[in-house]
Every structure is written in C-alpha cells, then in structure tokens.
C-alpha angles and dihedrals in degrees: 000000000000112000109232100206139152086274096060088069113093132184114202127194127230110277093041097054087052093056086040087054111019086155099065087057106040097011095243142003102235133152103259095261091114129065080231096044114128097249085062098051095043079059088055105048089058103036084048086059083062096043074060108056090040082060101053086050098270122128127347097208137060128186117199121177129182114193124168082353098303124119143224131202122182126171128177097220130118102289131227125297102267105226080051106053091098086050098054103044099035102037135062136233086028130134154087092266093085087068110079095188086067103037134019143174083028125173098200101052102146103068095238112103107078088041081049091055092040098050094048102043125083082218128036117158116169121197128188123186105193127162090343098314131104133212130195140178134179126206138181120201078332108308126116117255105165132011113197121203123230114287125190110254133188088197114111127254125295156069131299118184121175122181141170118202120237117261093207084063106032100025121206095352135169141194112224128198093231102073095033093054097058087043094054099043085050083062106057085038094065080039120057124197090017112115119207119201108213102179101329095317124115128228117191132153134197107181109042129219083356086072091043096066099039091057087049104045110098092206127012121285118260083243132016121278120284106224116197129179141168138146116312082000146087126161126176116186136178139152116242126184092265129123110239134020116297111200134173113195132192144183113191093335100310112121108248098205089173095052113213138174088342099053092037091055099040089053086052093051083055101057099046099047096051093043084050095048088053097038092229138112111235137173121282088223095051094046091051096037113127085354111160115189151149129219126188129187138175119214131181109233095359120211122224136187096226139014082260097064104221101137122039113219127255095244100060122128131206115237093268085059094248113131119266095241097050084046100050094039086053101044090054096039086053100035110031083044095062099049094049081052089053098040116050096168096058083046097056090046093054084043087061092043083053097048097041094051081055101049083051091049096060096043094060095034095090090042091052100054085058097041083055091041084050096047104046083051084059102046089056089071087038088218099147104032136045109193138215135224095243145068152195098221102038120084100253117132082239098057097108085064101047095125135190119198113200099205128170125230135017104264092056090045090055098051097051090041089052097042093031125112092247088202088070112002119088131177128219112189115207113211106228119322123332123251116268098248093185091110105023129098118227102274090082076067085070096024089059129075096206107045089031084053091041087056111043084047087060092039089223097137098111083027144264113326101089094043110158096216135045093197124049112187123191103213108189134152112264095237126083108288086041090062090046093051087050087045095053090046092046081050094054099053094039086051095038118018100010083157086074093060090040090055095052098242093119115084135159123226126247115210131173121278099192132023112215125192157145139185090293107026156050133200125178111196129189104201133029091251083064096045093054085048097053090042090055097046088047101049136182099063107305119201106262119195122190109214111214090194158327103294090061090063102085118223102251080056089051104055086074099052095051094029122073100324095047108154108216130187104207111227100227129181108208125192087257090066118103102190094180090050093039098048085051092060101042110034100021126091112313103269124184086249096057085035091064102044087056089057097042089047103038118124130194125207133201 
C-alpha cells in the first residue's frame, strides 16, 4: 500500500502545474490535426489579447506569421505597460482585465492565456513597443532565459509574441491552414473595419455576420440573408435546402463551438417569434429545419464552462444588467418581427419551407418509431457497435477524445476492436457497402439498417448536440471499394448532418501502405515516397511488405497506428465547395464528363 505522509503532499509553481495539467488549461495537447487541437488554442489565447485591444479602439490592424510552425503575433494597440511585461506574461492572475474601467466586454478575464502559452511553449519571446521604448523577454517553457533592458524604437505602439510549442508536449504538430484561415476570418467578421494579415493574405469584412454566412453556405439561401444589429448584438439568419440545424455562435468574438445560455436563447427566440407573426403553432422542428444562422453578443465578464471558452454559463448579463437570454429573446421578437412585417416575400418563402419540412416530418413519423424500436433491439446484441466508456457528450475530463470508427468487414473491425483504447475508442461495422444516398430523401435514413443503426450508434437524429463522439473516424481499406465505401459515407453526412463535417468532428483515417524492416528496425510508411526513404535509410534489402488492407495489419501492429501517433485527414467543407453541384458529380448518374475524370485520374498501384 502507498504511504500518505507529509511528503506526499506537493506544492507546484505556475508554470509546472501548466505543463502537469496542460488540459485544464487548452482542453487537450493534440497535433494540430484537429479544429480543437492545443496549438490552436495557444494561437487563440494571444491573438485574443489583441482582439482585445482592436475592441477597446486600439489598432485596426494585426499581423500574425507561422513559419516552420512559429508564430508570430503583432497588434498595433497600445501595448503593454513596460515595467509589466514579465508579470503578464509569468504570473498568474495578472492583468489589466480585471479593471473594467480598461477593458470590457473582454474574452480573456482570468489572467491565464498568454502564462499558459509561455509555460507550454520551447520558445516564448514577448515584446512590447510603448511611448518610443521597447521591451522584450524571452521564455522557455516558462522560464526565463533572457531579460532585455529597455532600448529606444521608432516602431509604433503595441504588442509582438512569438512562440513555438513544445515538442515534448505536442509531438510532431503542425499548424494547417485549414483550420487558421476560418478562425481569422471569424475575427474580422465579428470586427469590422479591422484588417488581419495571415502570411501575407488579407482578411477584411465589411458586413459582419452577413458575410459570415455567405462565405459558409455551400449553395445559395432559400431567401437573402436577414441582417439584424443593435447594440452588443448582432444576429444573421436564412433556410437553405440541408438537412439539420447549422449555428455560429459567438461572446464577445470567441467562437463558442458548444454553443451555451446565448444560442439557446437565441433558438428559442426563433421559434416564438415566427410561431407569433403566422399566428400558428408549428412545430419547433419544422420552423428550425435547414436554418443557418449566425448570433453575436457582447457580455461584460463573461462566464464560461471551461479555460477554453466554448459554452458560455447559464448566469451571464448583458451590460445593461438584463439577462442574456431575455435580451437576446427581445432583441429577435422585436427585430425579426418587423422585418417579417416589412418583407413579405421573404415571409411567404420561410412559410413553404415551414410547411414543407412538415409535410416531411409526417411522412417519416410512423417510419421513425419502428427504425428506434430496431435499433435498441440491436444494441442489445451489441453486433454492430462496440462501444466505448466515454463519451462527448458525458462530463468526463476525456470527453474531447471519445472516438467511433466506422470500419467495414469483419476482418478490419477485429483488428481495431482488439488494438483500440476501449475508454474512448469505439467501433461501428458496416455490413457490405453503404447505400448510395445522392437521390434519395431522409427517410432512407429510418428505412435502412445501416444507416438507422449508424445513426442511432452516433445519437445524431435531433442533431448534433448530443452527439456521442467527438471524433468520427471513417477506417477503409486504401484500395477501390474502400474509397467507395468512404465516398458513400462522406455522401451520407453532407446529404444528411452536414453539421457534423462543418463542425470538424468527420476524419478519415490514415493507415500504412508499406511495412519496411530489417533485423533492427521497423519502419511503417504511408506513401511510396516513405517507403523509398525508409528503404534507403535501411539499406541492404530490407524486407518490404505492402499492406491491401486493413484486416492484414495485425492488431499488436495496429495499436501504433490509432493510438498516439494516429495519423488523421480532416474531412472539411470550404466556401468553394458546392456540395449540391458536387454530389451531383460524383455520386449522380454516370455522366461523359464524370466518365472521363475517372479515366484521367485513374491510378494504378502495384
């Protein structure tokens, strides 16, 4: 038995309970294959501090480089007092946030984001340029490595952080562009008129959430755009042709991907003013069927459910000291009302999509009772899905990992159930090759086993709040029936929860195409470019095995490839993507055109 003494007791400084507990500061380390993944958030909590400054009338302009995976933050505000710069940026619970009277309506209010970054990062170095002085520090996981003493500048006011995150921490990461480039137009969405420099592009908006939406919209909205602002608020809302609800939410401009009091609020606003301007009393589902729309507010000491700020708490006021909910549900009844009022043709085109949703709705109410009773008699055997301890949407500290992979055969299945993590991995085995969903409406959703039995697995049929997993994970074999099959799934969740692509939970799974060793050494490689390198490396003939597919990996060999080092290809939907138009090409009847891409793109491997 372990003595509990005096000695078991510890006390940790800053910086190393940071790097103890890095979770309970950026969710969770990561490699920056994922929209949620810590380098991302350790981007956020600096550039945030500038946000900041733009706000409060400092600086309308932000320039932010990565390079080699360092980054570079530079504002133009007025930067930070210069006998404080090692106090803000080396102990905690320090800052001028806790002043109202300098900053309000603040995202970042409990002096933690830019230690957090510092502590956690091989290379911190904090510059701040205030009344023709400079002042710089440089860290390393939070130690202080060099102190520079005040030097005369001509360069204007303002702050510059660079920082490069610590490999024993974060691995091999990598900052992708895809993820970097939505978060920084979502800042100068929710900031007009400022202008933010990403490598050399600019990002700029003029109109707000309007713009917002139009950039996110895969096909144009049933109706234009409602636009919608106030003060500490700002809400832009249209129908599309989707399946599912589609919301960007937003306290004072971070990205509330979870949602919380404002977007509840703001749904039920929805609901009740529309039911009040017809005068009937439709369904909540019908009204808020295929809504896109975008919601804004601006709080003073905002209260969040966790450091990275993703839900915002149930007791929050506006500045007026009115809740948030009562705010939000008065702003729309008085505001979305009158433009009804003022549009009736907008108003006649969201009372068909009403009415059509509902029409849809009966017709699949009877189908729907017998697809849960079928699926609950399933789950009983537990054929299709092994199941894992926990989950997204449960309120354990591992939640952000809880993982399905939706594998094919048998053989594929076996091998991740056997090597998987069972505490947060969980399997899903399709039976044969999914239906082809291009054409069809969603009651093939309830009509068919495997995508009834899929779905009721992810627990994604009002949506996807309640979403089981935070990570789904598409596992097929890397030959031609294996991209079908990922082309079919891929199919089902842009026809049906696209949601679940737009808010980054849909990946594909990377798994080794050659196996190279010798006596020594083995060497797993992904590509044939890999598989040249490791030979070479190697030398002297090593043995090289080409794996078909995922069934010939036995399961010792797959622990490595879904455990720490998983390699993961994030399924994104961009602006540029048409969905309608590109379902149609790839899934629709065979056209020439489509013919004829097959052909030109076909490869052939040996």
């Amino acid at each position: 038995m372990t003595k509990y003494s005096e000695d078991s007791i510890k006390t940790l400084d800053w910086k190393e309970h940071i790097r103890k507990r890095p979770g309970m500061y950026i969710g969770k380390l990561g490699d920056g294959s994922a929209a949620d993944d810590g380098i991302y958030i350790l981007l956020k909590e600096v550039f945030d501090n500038s946000i900041d400054e733009y706000m409060m009338g400092f600086g309308r302009e932000i320039t932010i480089k990565i390079q080699n995976n360092e980054v570079s933050v530079r504002d133009y505000g007025r930067g930070i007092p210069l006998g404080k710069v090692v106090d803000v940026s080396s102990k905690m619970n320090t800052g001028a946030k806790y002043d109202s009277k300098v900053f309000k309506k603040s995202v970042g209010l409990n002096g933690v984001g830019i230690k957090a970054v510092n502590a956690l990062s091989q290379k911190f170095v904090i510059s701040s340029y205030r009344e023709g002085q400079v002042k710089s520090v440089e860290f390393s996981g939070g130690v202080i490595r060099d102190d520079h003493s005040l030097q005369p500048t001509d360069k204007p006011n303002g702050t510059n952080i660079s920082f490069y995150p610590d490999t024993e921490l974060f691995g091999n990461f990598q900052y992708l562009n895809e993820y970097i480039e939505p978060l920084l137009k979502n800042y100068v969405y929710l900031n007009t008129g400022l202008t933010i420099n990403f490598n050399g592009k600019k990002f700029f908006s003029k109109h707000g959430l309007r713009d917002l939406l139009n950039e996110n919209m895969s096909s144009e909205g049933l109706y234009p755009i409602i636009h919608l602002k106030d003060d500490d608020i700002e809400v832009a809302i249209t129908h599309g042709n989707q399946y599912g609800e589609e919301y960007y939410s937003f306290v004072n401009g971070q990205f509330t991907s979870q949602g919380g009091t404002h977007l509840l609020a703001f749904r039920e606003a929805i609901v009740r003013t529309i039911r009040d301007f017809y005068k009937k009393d439709y369904d909540y589902s019908d009204i808020r069927a295929s809504v896109i729309a975008a919601i804004s507010v601006k709080v003073e000491e905002p209260v969040f459910e966790s450091q990275t700020k993703t839900k915002l708490g149930s007791k929050n006021m506006t500045p007026n000291g009115v809740s948030v909910r009562n705010f939000i549900i008065d702003f729309i009844k008085r505001k979305l009302d009158n433009f009804l009022h003022k549009n009736p043709k907008v108003a006649g085109v969201l009372q068909k999509k009403i009415l059509a949703s509902e029409k849809e709705r009966k017709q699949i109410t009877g189908i729907k009772k017998l697809a849960r009773e079928r699926a609950k008699k399933v789950s009983l055997h537990n054929r299709k899905l092994r199941d894992c301890k926990v989950h997204y949407n449960s309120k354990h500290q591992r939640k952000d990992e809880s993982t399905i992979f939706i594998t094919e055969g048998d053989s594929a299945s076996g091998s991740i159930t056997k090597s998987r993590e069972v505490a947060t991995q969980a399997v899903f085995s399709l039976k044969g090759k999914p239906l082809n969903t291009f054409s069809l409406t969603k009651k093939v959703v309830y009509e068919n086993e495997e995508f009834n039995l899929l779905q009721a697995a992810l627990n994604i049929e009002d949506g996807i709040d309640n979403l089981r997993y935070n990570n789904v994970i598409i596992a097929t074999d890397a030959d031609v029936d294996g991209m079908h099959i990922r082309l079919l799934l891929i199919t089902f969740f842009l026809k049906f929860f696209p949601e679940v692509i737009k808010n980054n939970h849909l990946f594909i799974l990377q798994t080794p195409l050659f196996r190279v060793r010798n006596k020594k050494d083995t060497i797993y490689c992904y590509s044939e470019e890999e598989r040249d390198t490791a030979t070479k490396r190697l030398g002297r003939n090593p043995e090289i095995t080409r794996f078909k597919g995922l069934g010939e990996i036995s399961p010792n060999e797959f622990k490595g490839f879904i455990g720490k080092n998983i390699r993961l290809e994030p399924v994104i939907l961009r602006r540029e993507d048409a969905v309608a138009d590109m379902l149609s090409f790839y899934m629709g009847k065979n056209t020439p055109d489509r013919q004829e891409f097959i052909i030109n793109n076909l490869r052939v491997e040996v």
